[in-house]
C-alpha positions in Angstrom: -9.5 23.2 27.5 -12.5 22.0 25.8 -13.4 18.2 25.7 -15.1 15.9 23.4 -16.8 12.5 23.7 -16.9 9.6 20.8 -17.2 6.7 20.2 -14.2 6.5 17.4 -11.4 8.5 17.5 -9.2 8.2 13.6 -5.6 9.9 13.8 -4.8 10.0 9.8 -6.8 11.3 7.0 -5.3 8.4 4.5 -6.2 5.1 2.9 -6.3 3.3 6.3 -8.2 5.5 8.4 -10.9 6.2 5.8 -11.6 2.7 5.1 -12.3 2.0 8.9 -14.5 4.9 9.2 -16.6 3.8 5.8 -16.7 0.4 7.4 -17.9 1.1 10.7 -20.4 3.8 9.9 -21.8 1.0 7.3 -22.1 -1.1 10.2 -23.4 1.3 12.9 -24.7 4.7 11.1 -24.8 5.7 14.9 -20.7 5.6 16.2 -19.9 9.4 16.4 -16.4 9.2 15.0 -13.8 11.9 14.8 -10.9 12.0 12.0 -8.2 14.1 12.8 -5.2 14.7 10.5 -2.3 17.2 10.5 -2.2 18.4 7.3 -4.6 20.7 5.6 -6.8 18.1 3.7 -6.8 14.2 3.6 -5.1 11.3 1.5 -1.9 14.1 0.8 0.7 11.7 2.4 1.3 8.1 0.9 -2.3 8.1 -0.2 -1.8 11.0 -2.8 -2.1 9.9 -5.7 1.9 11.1 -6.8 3.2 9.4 -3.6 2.8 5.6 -4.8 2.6 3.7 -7.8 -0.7 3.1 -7.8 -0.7 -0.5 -8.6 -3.4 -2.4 -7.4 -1.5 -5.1 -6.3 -2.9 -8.6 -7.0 0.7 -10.3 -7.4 0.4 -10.2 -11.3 3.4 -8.9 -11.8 5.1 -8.6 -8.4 8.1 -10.9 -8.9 9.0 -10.5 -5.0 6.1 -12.0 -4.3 6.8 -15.1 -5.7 10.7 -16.3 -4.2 11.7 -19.5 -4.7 12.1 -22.6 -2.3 15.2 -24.5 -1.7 14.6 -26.9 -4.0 14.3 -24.3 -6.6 10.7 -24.1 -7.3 8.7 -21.2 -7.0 6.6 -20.8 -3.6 3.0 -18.4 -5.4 1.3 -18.8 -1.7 2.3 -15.3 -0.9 1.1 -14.2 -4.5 -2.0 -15.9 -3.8 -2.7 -14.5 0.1 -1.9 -10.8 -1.7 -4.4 -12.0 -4.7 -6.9 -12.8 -2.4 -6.8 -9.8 -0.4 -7.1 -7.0 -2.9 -10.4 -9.2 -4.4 -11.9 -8.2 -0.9 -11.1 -4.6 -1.5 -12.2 -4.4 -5.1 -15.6 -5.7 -3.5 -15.5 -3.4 -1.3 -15.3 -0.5 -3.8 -17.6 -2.1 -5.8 -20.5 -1.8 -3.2 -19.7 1.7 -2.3 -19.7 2.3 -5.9 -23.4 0.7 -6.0 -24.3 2.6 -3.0 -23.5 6.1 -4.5 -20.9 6.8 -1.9 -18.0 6.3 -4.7 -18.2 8.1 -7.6 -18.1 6.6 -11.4 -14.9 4.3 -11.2 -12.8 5.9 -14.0 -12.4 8.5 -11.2 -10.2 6.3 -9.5 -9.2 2.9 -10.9 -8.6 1.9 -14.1 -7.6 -1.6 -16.3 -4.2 -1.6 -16.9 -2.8 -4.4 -17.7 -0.1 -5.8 -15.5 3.2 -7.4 -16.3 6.5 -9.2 -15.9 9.5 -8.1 -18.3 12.9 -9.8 -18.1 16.3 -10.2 -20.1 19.0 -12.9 -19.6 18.1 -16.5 -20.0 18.5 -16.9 -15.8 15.7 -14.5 -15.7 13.7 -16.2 -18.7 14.0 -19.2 -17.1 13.1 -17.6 -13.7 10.2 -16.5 -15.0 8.8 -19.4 -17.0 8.7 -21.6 -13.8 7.0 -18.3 -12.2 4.1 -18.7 -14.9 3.7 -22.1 -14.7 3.3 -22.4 -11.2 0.7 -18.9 -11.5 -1.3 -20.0 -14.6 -1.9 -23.5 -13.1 -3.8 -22.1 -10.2 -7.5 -20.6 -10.6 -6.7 -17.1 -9.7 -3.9 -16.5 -12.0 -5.7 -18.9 -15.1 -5.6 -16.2 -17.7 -1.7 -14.8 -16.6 -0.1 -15.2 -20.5 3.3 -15.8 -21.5 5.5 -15.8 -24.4 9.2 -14.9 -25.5 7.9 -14.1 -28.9 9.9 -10.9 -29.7 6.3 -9.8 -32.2 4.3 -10.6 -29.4 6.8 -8.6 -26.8 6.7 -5.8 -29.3 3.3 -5.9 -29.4 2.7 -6.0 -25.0 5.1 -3.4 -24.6 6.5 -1.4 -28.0 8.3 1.4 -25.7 10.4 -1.3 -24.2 11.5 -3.2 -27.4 12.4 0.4 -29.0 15.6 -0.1 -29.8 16.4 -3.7 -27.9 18.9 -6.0 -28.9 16.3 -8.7 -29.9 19.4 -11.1 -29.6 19.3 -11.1 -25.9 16.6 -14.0 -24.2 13.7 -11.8 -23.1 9.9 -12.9 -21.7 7.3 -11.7 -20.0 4.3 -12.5 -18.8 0.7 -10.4 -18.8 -2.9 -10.4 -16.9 -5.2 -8.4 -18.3 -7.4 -7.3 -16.1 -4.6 -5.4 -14.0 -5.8 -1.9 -12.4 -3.6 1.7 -11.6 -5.8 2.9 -9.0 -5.5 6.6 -7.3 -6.0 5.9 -3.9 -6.0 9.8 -3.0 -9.3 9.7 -5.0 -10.7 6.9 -3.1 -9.8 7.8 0.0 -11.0 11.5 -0.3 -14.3 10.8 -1.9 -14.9 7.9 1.1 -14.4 11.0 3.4 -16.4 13.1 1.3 -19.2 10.3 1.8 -18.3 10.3 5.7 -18.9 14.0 6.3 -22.4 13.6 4.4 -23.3 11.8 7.8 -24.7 12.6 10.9 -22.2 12.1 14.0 -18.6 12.5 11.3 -16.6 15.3 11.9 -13.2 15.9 10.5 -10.8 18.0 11.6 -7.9 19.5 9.5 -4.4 21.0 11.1 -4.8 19.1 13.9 -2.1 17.3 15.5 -2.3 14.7 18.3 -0.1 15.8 21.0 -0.9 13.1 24.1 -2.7 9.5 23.8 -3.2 8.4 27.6 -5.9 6.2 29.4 -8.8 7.5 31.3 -9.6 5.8 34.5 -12.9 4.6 33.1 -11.0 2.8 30.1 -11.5 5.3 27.3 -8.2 7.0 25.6 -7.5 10.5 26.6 -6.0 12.3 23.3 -4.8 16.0 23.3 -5.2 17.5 19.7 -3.6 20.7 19.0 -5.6 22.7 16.1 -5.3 26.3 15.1 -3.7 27.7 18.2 -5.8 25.8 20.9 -5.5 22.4 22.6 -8.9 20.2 23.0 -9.3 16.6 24.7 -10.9 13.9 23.4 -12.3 11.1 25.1 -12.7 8.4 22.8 -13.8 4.6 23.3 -11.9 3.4 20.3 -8.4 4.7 18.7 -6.8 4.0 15.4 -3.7 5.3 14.5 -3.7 5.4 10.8 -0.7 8.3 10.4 1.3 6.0 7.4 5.0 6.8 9.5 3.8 8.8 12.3 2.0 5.7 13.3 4.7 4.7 15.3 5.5 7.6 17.3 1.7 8.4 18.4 1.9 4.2 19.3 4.5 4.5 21.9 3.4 8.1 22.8 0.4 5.9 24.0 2.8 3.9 26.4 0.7 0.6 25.5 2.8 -2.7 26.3 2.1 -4.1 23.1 3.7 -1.0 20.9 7.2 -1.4 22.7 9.7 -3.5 20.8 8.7 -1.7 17.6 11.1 0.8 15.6 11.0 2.1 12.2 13.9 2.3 9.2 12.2 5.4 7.1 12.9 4.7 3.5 12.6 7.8 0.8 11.5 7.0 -3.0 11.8 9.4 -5.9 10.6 8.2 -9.4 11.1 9.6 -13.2 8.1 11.0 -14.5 7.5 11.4 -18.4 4.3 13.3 -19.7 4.8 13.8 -23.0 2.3 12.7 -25.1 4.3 11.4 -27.7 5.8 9.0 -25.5 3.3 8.5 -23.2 0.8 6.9 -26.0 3.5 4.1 -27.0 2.8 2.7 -23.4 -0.3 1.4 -21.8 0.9 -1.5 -18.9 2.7 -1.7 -15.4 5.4 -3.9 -15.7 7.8 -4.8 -13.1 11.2 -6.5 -13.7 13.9 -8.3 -11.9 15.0 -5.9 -8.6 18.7 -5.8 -8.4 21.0 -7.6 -6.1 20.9 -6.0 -3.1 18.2 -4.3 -3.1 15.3 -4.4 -0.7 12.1 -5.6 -1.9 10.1 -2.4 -2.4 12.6 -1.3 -5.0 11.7 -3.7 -7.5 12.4 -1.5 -10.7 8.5 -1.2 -12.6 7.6 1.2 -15.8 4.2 2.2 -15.1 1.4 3.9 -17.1 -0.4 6.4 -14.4 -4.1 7.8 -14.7 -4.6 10.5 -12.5 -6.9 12.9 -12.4 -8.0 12.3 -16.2 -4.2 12.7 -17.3 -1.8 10.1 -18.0 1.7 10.1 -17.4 4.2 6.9 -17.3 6.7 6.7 -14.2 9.7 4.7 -13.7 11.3 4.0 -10.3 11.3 3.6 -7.4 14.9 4.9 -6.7 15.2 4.2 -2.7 16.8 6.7 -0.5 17.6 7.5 3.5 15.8 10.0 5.7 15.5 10.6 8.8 11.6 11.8 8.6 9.4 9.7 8.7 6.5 11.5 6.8 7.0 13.4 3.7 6.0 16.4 5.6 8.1 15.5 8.6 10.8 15.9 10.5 14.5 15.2 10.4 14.1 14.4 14.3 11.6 11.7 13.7 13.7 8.7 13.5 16.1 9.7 16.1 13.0 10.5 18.6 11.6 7.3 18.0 14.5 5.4 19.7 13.4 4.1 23.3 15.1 1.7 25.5 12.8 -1.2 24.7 13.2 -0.6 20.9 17.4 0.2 20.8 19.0 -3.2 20.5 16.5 -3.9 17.5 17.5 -1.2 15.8 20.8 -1.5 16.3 20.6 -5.7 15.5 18.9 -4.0 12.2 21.7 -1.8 11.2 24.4 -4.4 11.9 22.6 -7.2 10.1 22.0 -5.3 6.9 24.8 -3.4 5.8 23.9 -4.3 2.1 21.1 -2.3 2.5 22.7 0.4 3.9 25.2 0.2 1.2 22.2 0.2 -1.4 20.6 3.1 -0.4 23.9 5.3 0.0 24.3 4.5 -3.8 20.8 5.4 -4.4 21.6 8.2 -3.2 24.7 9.6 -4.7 22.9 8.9 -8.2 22.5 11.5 -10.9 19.8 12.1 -13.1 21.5 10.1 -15.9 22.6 7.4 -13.4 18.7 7.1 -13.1 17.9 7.2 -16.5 20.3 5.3 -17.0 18.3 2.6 -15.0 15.6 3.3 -17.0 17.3 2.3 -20.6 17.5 -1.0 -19.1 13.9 -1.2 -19.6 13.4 1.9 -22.1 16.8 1.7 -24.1 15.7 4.9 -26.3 14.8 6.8 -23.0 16.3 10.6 -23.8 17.3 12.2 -19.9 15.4 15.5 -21.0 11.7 13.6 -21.5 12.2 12.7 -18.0 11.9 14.2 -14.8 12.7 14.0 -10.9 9.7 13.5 -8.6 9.5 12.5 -4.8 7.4 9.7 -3.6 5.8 9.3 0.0 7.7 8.0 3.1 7.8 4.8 4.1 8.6 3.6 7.1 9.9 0.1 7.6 8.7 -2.1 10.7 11.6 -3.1 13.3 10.6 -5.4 15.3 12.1 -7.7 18.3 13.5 -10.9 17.0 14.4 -14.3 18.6 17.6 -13.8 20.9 16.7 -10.4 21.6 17.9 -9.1 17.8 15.7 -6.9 15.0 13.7 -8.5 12.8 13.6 -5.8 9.5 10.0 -7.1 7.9 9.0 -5.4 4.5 5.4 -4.9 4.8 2.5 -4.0 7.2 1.5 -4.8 10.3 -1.6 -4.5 12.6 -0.7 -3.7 16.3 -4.0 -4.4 18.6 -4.2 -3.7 22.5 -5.5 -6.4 24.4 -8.5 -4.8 25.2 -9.2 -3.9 21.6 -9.4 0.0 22.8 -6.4 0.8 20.0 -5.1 -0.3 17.1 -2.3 1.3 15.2 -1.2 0.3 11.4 3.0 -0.1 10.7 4.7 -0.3 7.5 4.4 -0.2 3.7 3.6 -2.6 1.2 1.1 -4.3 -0.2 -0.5 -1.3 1.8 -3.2 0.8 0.4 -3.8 -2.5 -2.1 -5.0 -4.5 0.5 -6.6 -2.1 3.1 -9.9 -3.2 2.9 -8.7 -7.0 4.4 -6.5 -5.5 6.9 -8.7 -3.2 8.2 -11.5 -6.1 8.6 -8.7 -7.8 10.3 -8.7 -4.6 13.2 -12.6 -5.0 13.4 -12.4 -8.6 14.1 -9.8 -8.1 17.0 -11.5 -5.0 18.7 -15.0 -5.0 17.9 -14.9 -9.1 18.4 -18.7 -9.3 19.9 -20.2 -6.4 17.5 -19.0 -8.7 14.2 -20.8 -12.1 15.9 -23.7 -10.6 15.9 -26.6 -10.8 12.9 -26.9 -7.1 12.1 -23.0 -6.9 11.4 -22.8 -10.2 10.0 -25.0 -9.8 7.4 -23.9 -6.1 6.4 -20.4 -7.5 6.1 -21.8 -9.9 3.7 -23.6 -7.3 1.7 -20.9 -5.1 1.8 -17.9 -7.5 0.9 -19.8 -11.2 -0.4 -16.8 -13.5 0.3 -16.6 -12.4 4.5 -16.2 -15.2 6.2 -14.9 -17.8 3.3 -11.4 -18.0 2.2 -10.8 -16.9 -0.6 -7.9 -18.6 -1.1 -9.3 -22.4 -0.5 -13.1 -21.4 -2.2 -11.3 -20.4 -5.8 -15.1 -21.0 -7.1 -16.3 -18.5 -5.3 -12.9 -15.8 -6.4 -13.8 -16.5 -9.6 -17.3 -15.8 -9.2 -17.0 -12.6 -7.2 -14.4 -11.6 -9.4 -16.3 -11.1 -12.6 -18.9 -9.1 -10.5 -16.4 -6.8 -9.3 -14.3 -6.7 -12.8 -17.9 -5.2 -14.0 -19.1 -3.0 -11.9 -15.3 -1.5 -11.6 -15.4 -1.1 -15.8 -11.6 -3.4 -15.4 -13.0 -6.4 -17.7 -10.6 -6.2 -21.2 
């Protein structure tokens, strides 16, 4: 067995992974760093371009983002947090865009504008107080509103196609919403990466065995094209999307146990046709039914990808047992330990509704779907519309208070104390706000390396708001956004 010394070892080829080898060969062109993914080419999991919606979110439209207190207000701090951290990661494009190491940005990110649509004077009423409690804050000043049924027809003409204009409808609009491919970004940033001295990557290559060396490094067996080699690597990230989890407690690491994972499956309904396709140029995102967990909030997308443009409706949620899209039924049953059972069963007795939810997502037909879909499109026609399969996600479980679950919709960074691994769980926001969570990983294992002046100061070259809050310095947001909105061709 032959063995291999680095510095950084990356287990993913997807929007995580890349990121955190962009960022640290920006901050030490010297780490030799080693990406090794299982599949035979990068960003073809959730980072593909098909396998999300390819919102950037910013919490324009998200209306889950936004839940209301008990005294009926609406609480925007999460919409804000989310706001904030996709400004860091449109600064971060923007400087690899400068620097040559991202190409032209209509290659992967485009102004589309996003928005809320709702029927039923509840929901009107819903979001009105949503848009006033947005629009008087700096980073959601130009958000728009209006139950004007012209003005609706003239935001979003597929959608009033054949409405009852009788019913209360709103919505609201930001102009300066993106659709962004993240399979572009992600494989031009490893394009850029393999450009560099002391960058490998490695294709069909599937970790096997994460243990510790005596002298503190990891010890990872990676099976590739019929042979086994070892790696001995200073610094691992497990970046995998849902095979994060498994390679965590393959790794045995005190802080992984507790954790389990409730794999979700999403399909979508895809329209082409140009025809249709040209009456429709926003990503709006309604009201999610009741029951439903958050990351099926029901949206009608326009989609650029690859120079073509397509409009998608969805996500329809599902049960599997894999936890990749390229996975295996045996994943979720193989993750179950002894330190992660009674969470995962507290889970499944706690949310039967969801459980309920996704069996009738399930059993749906194609014109149960599209039937969902005339909600928003009531002249949708089943044949314009087809069936296509989104990536896995993989919820987090995690141990609650009194020994139960804890089922958390959204992502999570899980750090050794040493700072010698890292591994990233869960979905959404996700790829949106990589760029902060991945800074987030740097600051907890490479603590000393981002005090000093040399990485200081390329952080603040490379992303200007590092260090200041975005969220309490909305002069300096404001600023750095119309830098970014330039340089990223997104200004209307």
């Amino acid at each position: 067995m032959t063995s291999n010394s680095v510095d950084v070892l990356l287990v993913g080829g997807g929007a995580m992974s890349s990121t955190l080898g962009m960022l640290l060969k920006q901050l030490d062109p010297n780490l030799s760093i080693t990406m090794v993914e299982r599949l035979d080419g990068v960003a073809k999991e959730s980072t593909d371009g098909w396998n999300n919606a390819g919102t950037g979110h910013a919490a324009y439209c998200e209306l889950n983002y936004t839940p209301k207190n008990t005294d009926g207000s609406v609480n925007i701090d999460k919409a804000i947090t989310i706001n904030a951290a996709f400004e860091v990661s449109l600064q971060f494009w923007s400087y690899l865009v400068k620097e040559g190491k991202l190409p032209a940005p209509n290659e992967f990110i485009h102004r589309v504008p996003h928005q809320s649509f709702v029927w039923g004077q509840d929901n009107v009423d819903m979001l009105k107080a949503r848009y006033e409690a947005m629009s008087a804050h700096p980073a959601f000043k130009e958000m728009q509103f209006t139950e004007d049924k012209e003005k609706l027809r003239e935001w979003v003409p597929l959608i009033m196609n054949n409405r009852d204009t009788k019913e209360p409808l709103a919505a609201t609009r930001i102009e300066h919403g993106s659709d962004v491919n993240f399979g572009a970004i992600a494989r031009n940033m490893v394009n850029a990466l393999q450009a560099m001295d002391n960058f490998e990557l490695r294709v069909n290559a599937e970790v096997n065995r994460i243990d510790k060396n005596q002298d503190g490094t990891w010890g990872v067996l990676v099976h590739q094209n019929g042979s086994t080699q070892r790696f001995n690597a200073k610094f691992v990230f497990l970046g995998a999307g849902g095979g994060a989890l498994p390679l965590l407690q393959n790794s045995g690491v005190e802080e992984g146990k507790g954790y389990g994972g409730f794999p979700v499956s999403g399909q979508w309904l895809v329209c082409d046709k140009p025809e249709i396709v040209k009456q429709h140029f926003a990503k709006v995102y309604g009201a999610a039914p009741i029951g439903a967990p958050p990351m099926s909030v029901p949206h009608l997308d326009t989609r650029i990808i690859d120079g073509k443009k397509a409009i998608l409706f969805g996500p329809f949620a599902g049960f599997t047992t894999k936890f990749l899209k390229k996975g295996s039924i045996l994943d979720f049953p193989m993750s179950m330990r002894l330190n992660n059972l009674a969470p995962i069963l507290s889970v499944g007795k706690n949310n039967m509704d969801l459980t309920k939810y996704l069996i009738s997502e399930v059993r749906k037909s194609h014109k149960d779907r599209c039937d969902s879909l005339r909600d928003f499109f009531p002249g949708a026609k089943d044949e314009d519309w087809k069936l296509a399969y989104a990536g896995q996600r993989v919820q987090v479980i995690k141990r609650g208070q009194h020994g139960g679950g804890v089922l958390q919709f959204g992502t999570e960074a899980v750090t050794t104390k040493d700072g010698s691994l890292a591994a990233l769980l869960g979905a959404s926001p996700g790829a949106s706000t990589t760029v902060n969570t991945m800074i987030g990983i740097l600051e907890k294992c490479f603590p000393e390396q981002m005090k000093s002046p040399q990485w200081h100061a390329k952080m603040k070259e490379m992303i200007p708001s590092y260090g200041e809050s975005l969220v309490e310095n909305t002069d300096l947001l404001l600023s750095i956004r119309q830098n970014t909105l330039e340089t990223l061709n997104l200004k209307p």
